[in-house]
NUKOLDO-403485 format. One record per residue: residue number from 1; residue in one letter; chain; x negated, y negated, z of N, C-alpha, C in turn. Coordinates in Angstrom, 1 decimal. Example, Ala and Ser with C-alpha at 12.3 -4.5 7.8 and 13.67 -1.06 7.14 Angstrom:
NUKOLDO-403485
  num  residu  chaine      nx      ny      nz     cax     cay     caz      cx      cy      cz
    1       A       A   -13.2     5.7     7.8   -12.3     4.5     7.8   -13.2     3.3     7.8
    2       S       A   -12.8     2.2     7.1   -13.7     1.1     7.1   -12.9     0.0     7.9
//
This chain:
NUKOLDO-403485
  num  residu  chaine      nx      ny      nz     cax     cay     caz      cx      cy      cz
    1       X       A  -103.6  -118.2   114.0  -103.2  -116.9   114.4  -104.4  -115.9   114.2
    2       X       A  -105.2  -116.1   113.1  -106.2  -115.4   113.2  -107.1  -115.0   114.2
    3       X       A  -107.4  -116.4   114.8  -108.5  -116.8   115.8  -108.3  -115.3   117.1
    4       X       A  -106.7  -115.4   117.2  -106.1  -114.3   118.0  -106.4  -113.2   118.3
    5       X       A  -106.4  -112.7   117.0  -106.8  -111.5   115.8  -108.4  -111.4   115.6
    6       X       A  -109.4  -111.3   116.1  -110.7  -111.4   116.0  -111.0  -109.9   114.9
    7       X       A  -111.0  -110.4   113.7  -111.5  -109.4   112.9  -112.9  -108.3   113.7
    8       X       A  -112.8  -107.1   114.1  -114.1  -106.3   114.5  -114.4  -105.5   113.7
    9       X       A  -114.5  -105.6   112.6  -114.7  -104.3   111.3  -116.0  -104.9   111.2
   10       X       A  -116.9  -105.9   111.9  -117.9  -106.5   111.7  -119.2  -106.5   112.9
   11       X       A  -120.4  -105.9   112.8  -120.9  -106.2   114.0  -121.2  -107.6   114.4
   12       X       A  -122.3  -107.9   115.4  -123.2  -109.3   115.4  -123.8  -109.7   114.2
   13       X       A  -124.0  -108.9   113.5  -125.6  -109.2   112.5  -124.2  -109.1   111.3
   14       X       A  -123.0  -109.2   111.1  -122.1  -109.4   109.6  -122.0  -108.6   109.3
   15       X       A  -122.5  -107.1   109.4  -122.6  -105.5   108.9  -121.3  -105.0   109.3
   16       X       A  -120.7  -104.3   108.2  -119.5  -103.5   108.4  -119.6  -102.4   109.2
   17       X       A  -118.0  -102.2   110.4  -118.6  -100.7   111.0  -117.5  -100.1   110.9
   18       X       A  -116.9   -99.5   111.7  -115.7   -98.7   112.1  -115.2   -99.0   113.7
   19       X       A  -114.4   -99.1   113.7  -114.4  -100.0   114.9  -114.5   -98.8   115.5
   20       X       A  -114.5   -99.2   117.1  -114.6   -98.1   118.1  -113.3   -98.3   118.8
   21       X       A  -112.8   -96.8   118.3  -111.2   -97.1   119.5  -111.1   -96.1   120.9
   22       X       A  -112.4   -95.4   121.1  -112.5   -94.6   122.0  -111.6   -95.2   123.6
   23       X       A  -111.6   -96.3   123.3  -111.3   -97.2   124.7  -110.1   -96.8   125.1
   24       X       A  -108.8   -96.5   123.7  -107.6   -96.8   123.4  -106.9   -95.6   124.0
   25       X       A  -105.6   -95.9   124.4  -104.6   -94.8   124.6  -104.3   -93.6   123.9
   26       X       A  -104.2   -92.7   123.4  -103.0   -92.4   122.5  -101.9   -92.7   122.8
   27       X       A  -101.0   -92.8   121.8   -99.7   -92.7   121.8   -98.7   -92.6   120.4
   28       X       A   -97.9   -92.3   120.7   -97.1   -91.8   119.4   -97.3   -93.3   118.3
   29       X       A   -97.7   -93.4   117.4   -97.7   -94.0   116.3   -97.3   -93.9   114.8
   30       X       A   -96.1   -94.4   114.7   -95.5   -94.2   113.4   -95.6   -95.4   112.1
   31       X       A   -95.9   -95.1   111.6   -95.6   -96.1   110.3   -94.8   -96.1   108.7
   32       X       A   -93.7   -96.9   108.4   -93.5   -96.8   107.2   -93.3   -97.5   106.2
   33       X       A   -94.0   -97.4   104.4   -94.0   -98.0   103.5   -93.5   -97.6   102.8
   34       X       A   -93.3   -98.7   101.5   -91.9   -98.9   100.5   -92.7   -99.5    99.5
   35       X       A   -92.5   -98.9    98.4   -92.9   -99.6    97.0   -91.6   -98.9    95.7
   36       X       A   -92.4   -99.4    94.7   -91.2   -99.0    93.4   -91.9   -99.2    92.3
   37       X       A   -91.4   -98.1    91.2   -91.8   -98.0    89.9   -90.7   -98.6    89.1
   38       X       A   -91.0   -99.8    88.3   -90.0  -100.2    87.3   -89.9   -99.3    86.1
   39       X       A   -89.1   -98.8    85.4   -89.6   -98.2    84.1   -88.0   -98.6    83.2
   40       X       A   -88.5   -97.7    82.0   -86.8   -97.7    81.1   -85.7   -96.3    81.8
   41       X       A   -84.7   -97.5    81.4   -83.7   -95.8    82.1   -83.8   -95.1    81.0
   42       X       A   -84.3   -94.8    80.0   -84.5   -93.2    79.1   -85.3   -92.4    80.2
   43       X       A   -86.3   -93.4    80.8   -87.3   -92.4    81.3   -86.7   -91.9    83.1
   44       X       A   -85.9   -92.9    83.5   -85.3   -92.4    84.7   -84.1   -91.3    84.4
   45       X       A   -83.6   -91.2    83.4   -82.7   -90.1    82.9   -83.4   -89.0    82.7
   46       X       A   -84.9   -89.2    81.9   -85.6   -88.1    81.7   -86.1   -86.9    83.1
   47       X       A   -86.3   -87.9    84.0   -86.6   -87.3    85.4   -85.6   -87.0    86.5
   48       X       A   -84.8   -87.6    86.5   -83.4   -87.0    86.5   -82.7   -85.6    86.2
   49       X       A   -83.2   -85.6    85.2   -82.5   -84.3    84.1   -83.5   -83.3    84.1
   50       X       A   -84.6   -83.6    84.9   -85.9   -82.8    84.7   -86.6   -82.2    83.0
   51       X       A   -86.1   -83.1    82.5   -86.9   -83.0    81.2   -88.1   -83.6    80.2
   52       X       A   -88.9   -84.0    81.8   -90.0   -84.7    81.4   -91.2   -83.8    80.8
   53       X       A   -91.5   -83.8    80.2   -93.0   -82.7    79.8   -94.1   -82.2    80.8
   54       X       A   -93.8   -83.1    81.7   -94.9   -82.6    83.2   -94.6   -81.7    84.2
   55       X       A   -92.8   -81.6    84.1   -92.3   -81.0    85.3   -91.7   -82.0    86.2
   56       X       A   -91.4   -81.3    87.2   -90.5   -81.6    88.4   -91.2   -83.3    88.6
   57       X       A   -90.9   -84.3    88.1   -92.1   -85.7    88.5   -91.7   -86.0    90.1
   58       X       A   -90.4   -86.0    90.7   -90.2   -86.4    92.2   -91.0   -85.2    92.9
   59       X       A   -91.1   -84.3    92.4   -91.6   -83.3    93.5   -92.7   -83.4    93.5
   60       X       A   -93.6   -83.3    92.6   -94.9   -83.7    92.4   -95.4   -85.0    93.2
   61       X       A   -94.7   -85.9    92.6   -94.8   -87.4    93.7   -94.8   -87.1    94.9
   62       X       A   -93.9   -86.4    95.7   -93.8   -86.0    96.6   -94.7   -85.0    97.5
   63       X       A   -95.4   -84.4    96.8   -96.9   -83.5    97.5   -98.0   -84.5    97.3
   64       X       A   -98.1   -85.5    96.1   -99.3   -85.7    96.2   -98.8   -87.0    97.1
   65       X       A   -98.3   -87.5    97.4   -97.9   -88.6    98.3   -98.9   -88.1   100.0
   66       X       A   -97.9   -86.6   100.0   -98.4   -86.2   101.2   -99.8   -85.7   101.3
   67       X       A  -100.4   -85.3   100.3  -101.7   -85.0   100.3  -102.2   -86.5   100.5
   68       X       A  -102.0   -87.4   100.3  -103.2   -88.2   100.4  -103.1   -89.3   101.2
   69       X       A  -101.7   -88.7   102.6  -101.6   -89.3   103.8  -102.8   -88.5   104.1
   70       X       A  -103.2   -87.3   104.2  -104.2   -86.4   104.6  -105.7   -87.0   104.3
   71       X       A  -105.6   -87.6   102.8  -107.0   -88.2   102.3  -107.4   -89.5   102.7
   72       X       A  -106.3   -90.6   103.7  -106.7   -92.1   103.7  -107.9   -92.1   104.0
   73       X       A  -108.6   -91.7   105.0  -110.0   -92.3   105.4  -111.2   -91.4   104.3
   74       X       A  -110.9   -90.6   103.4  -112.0   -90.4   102.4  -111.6   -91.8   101.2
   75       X       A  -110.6   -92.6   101.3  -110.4   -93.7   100.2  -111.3   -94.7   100.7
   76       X       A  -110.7   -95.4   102.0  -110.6   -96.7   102.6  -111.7   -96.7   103.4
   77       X       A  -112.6   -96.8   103.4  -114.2   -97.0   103.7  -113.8   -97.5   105.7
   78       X       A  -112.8   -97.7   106.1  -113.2   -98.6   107.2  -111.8   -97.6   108.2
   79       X       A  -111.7   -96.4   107.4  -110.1   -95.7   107.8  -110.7   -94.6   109.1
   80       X       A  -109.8   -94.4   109.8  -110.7   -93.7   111.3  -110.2   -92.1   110.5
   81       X       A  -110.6   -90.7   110.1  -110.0   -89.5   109.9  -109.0   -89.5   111.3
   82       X       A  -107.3   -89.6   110.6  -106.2   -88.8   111.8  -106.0   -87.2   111.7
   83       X       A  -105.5   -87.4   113.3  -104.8   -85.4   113.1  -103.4   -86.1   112.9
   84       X       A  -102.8   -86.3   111.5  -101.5   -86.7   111.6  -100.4   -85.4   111.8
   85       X       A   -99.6   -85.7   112.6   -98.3   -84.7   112.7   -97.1   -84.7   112.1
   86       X       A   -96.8   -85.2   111.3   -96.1   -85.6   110.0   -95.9   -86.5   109.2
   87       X       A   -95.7   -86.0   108.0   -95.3   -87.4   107.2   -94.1   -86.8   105.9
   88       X       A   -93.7   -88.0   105.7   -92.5   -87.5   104.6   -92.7   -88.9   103.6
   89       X       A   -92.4   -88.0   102.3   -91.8   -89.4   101.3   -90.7   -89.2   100.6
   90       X       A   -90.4   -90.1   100.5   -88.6   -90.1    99.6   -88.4   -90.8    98.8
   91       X       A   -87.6   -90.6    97.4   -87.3   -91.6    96.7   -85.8   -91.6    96.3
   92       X       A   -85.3   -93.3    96.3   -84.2   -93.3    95.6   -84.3   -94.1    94.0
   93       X       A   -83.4   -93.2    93.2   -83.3   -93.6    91.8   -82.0   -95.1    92.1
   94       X       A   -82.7   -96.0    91.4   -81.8   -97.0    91.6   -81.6   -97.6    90.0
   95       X       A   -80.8   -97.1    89.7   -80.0   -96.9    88.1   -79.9   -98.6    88.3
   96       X       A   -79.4   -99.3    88.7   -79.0  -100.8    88.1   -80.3  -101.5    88.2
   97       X       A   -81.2  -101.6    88.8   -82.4  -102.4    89.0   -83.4  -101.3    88.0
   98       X       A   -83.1  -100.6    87.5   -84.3   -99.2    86.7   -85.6   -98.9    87.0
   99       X       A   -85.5   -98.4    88.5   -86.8   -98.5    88.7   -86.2   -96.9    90.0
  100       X       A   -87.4   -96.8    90.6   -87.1   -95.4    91.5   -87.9   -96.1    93.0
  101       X       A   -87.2   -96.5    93.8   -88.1   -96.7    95.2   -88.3   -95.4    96.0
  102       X       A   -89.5   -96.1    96.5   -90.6   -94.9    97.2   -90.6   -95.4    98.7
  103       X       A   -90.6   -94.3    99.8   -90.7   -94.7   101.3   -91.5   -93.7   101.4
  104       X       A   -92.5   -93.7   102.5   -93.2   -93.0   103.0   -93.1   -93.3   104.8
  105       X       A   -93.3   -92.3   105.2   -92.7   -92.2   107.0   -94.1   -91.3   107.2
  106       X       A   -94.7   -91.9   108.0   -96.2   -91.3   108.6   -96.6   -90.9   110.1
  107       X       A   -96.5   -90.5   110.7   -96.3   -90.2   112.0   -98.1   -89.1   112.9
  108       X       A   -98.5   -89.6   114.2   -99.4   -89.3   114.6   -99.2   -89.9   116.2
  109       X       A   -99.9   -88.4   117.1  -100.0   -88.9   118.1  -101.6   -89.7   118.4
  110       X       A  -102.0   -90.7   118.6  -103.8   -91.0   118.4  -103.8   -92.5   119.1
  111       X       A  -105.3   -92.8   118.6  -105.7   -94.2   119.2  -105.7   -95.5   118.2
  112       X       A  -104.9   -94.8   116.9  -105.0   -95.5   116.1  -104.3   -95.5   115.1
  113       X       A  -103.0   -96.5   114.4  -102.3   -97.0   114.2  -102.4   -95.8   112.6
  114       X       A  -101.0   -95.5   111.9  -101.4   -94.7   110.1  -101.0   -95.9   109.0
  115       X       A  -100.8   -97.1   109.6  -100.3   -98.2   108.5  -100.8   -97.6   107.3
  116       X       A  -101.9   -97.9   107.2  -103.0   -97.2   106.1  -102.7   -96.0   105.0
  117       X       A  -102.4   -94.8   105.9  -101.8   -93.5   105.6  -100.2   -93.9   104.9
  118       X       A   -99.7   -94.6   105.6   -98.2   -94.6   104.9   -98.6   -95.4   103.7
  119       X       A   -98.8   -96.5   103.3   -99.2   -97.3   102.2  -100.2   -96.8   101.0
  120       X       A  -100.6   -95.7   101.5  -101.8   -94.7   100.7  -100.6   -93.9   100.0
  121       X       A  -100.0   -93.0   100.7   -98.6   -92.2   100.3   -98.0   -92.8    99.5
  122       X       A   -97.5   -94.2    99.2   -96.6   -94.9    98.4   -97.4   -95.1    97.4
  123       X       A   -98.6   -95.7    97.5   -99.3   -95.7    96.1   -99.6   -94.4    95.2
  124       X       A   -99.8   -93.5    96.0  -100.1   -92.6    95.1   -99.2   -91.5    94.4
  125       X       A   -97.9   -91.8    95.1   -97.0   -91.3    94.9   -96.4   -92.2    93.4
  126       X       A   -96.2   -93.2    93.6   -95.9   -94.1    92.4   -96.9   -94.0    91.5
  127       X       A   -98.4   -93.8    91.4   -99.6   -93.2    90.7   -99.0   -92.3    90.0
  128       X       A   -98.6   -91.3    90.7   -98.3   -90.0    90.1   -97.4   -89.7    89.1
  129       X       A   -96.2   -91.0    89.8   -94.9   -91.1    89.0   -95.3   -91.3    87.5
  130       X       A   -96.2   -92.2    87.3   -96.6   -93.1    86.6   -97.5   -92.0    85.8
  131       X       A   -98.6   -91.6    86.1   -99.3   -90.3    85.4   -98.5   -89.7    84.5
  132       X       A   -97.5   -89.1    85.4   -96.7   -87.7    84.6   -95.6   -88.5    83.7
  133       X       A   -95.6   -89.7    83.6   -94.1   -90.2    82.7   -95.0   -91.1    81.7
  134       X       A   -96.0   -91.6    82.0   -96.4   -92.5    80.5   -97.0   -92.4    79.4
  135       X       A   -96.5   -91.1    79.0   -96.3   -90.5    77.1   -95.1   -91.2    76.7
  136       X       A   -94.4   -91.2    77.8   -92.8   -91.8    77.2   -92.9   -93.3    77.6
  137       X       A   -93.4   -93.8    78.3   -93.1   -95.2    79.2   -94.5   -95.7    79.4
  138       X       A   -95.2   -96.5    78.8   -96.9   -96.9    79.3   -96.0   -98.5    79.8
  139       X       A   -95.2   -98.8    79.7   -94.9   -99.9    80.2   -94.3  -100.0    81.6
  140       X       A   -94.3   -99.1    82.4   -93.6   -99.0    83.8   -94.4  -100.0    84.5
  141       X       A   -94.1  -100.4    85.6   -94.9  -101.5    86.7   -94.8  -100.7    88.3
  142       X       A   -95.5  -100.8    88.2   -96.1  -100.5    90.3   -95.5  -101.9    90.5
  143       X       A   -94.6  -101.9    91.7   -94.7  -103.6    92.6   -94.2  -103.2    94.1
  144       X       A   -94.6  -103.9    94.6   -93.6  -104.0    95.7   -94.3  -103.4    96.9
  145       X       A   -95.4  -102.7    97.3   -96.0  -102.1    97.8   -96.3  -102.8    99.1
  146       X       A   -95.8  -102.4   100.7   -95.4  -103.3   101.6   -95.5  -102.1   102.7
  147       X       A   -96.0  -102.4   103.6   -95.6  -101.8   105.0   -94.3  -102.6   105.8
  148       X       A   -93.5  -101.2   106.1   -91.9  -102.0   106.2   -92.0  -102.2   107.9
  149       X       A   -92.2  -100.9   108.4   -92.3  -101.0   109.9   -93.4  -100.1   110.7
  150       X       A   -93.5  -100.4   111.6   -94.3   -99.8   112.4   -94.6   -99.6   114.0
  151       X       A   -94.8   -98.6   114.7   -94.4   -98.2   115.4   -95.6   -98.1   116.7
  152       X       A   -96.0   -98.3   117.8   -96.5   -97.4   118.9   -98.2   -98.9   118.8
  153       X       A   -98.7   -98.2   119.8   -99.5   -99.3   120.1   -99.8  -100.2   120.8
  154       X       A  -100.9  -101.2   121.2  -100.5  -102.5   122.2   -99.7  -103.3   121.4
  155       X       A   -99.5  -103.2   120.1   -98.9  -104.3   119.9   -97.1  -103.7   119.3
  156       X       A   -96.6  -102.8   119.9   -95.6  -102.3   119.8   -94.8  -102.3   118.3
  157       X       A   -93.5  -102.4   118.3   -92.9  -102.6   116.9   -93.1  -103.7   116.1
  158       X       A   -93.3  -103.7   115.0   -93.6  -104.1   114.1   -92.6  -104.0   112.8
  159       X       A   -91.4  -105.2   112.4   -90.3  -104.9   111.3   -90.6  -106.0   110.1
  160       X       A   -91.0  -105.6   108.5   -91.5  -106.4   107.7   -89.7  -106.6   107.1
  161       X       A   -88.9  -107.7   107.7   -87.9  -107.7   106.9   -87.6  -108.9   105.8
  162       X       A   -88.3  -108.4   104.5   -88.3  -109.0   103.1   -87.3  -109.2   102.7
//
């Protein structure tokens, strides 16, 4: 399957580039990822109840998520800068498993795909979660961190069903 897939993030001479997608269409391109912070439910009650020492922790998660759909290509060395046209993140508190899942929805009209951008928004978003809660919790876990689906492109829909 690779063979298919001709990695180009590489010139002739093995040197990293940025590929050139000047060739490509635009077209509407959406992408979205899913991750989760495990923690203690003291500490999911604590943010719940907004009584954590940092403040609002979902909302916070929730801006820097979106800021740093904004930042992928100053991270990711090989990231094209998008004019993205939205993005959203969301979380649900899931009391029986004790952990909080994270989605990020990324959206752009371009020549080139936000997989990137949505998967950036989930980690950093869970980063944050994690920042503002581990006075109380240094034992929480990041996992799960996955591009679920994806949208627009030659190679059209894309469904990661785990």
């Amino acid at each position: 399957m690779l063979e298919e897939h001709r990695l180009n993030h590489f010139d002739s001479e093995g040197k990293a580039i940025m590929v050139d997608v000047s060739h490509k269409e635009d077209t509407l391109r959406i992408a979205a990822a899913r991750g989760k912070v495990k923690m203690k439910m003291e500490t999911i009650e604590l943010i719940e109840s907004g009584k954590m020492g940092k403040g609002d922790v979902l909302g916070v998660a929730r801006v820097a998520g979106i800021m740093a759909v904004k930042r992928t290509s100053e991270l990711i060395p090989m990231c094209h800068p998008l004019f993205i046209t939205g993005s959203e993140v969301s979380f649900n508190i899931d009391k029986e498993r004790s952990c909080i899942h994270i989605k990020a929805v990324v959206r752009t009209t371009g020549k080139t795909g936000v997989e990137m951008e949505a998967l950036t928004a989930v980690s950093i978003a869970a980063l944050t979660i994690y920042d503002m809660c581990k006075a109380v919790d240094k034992a929480m876990v990041i996992e799960d961190i996955y591009l679920y689906k994806k949208e627009g492109g030659k190679s059209g829909i894309f469904i990661n069903e785990r």
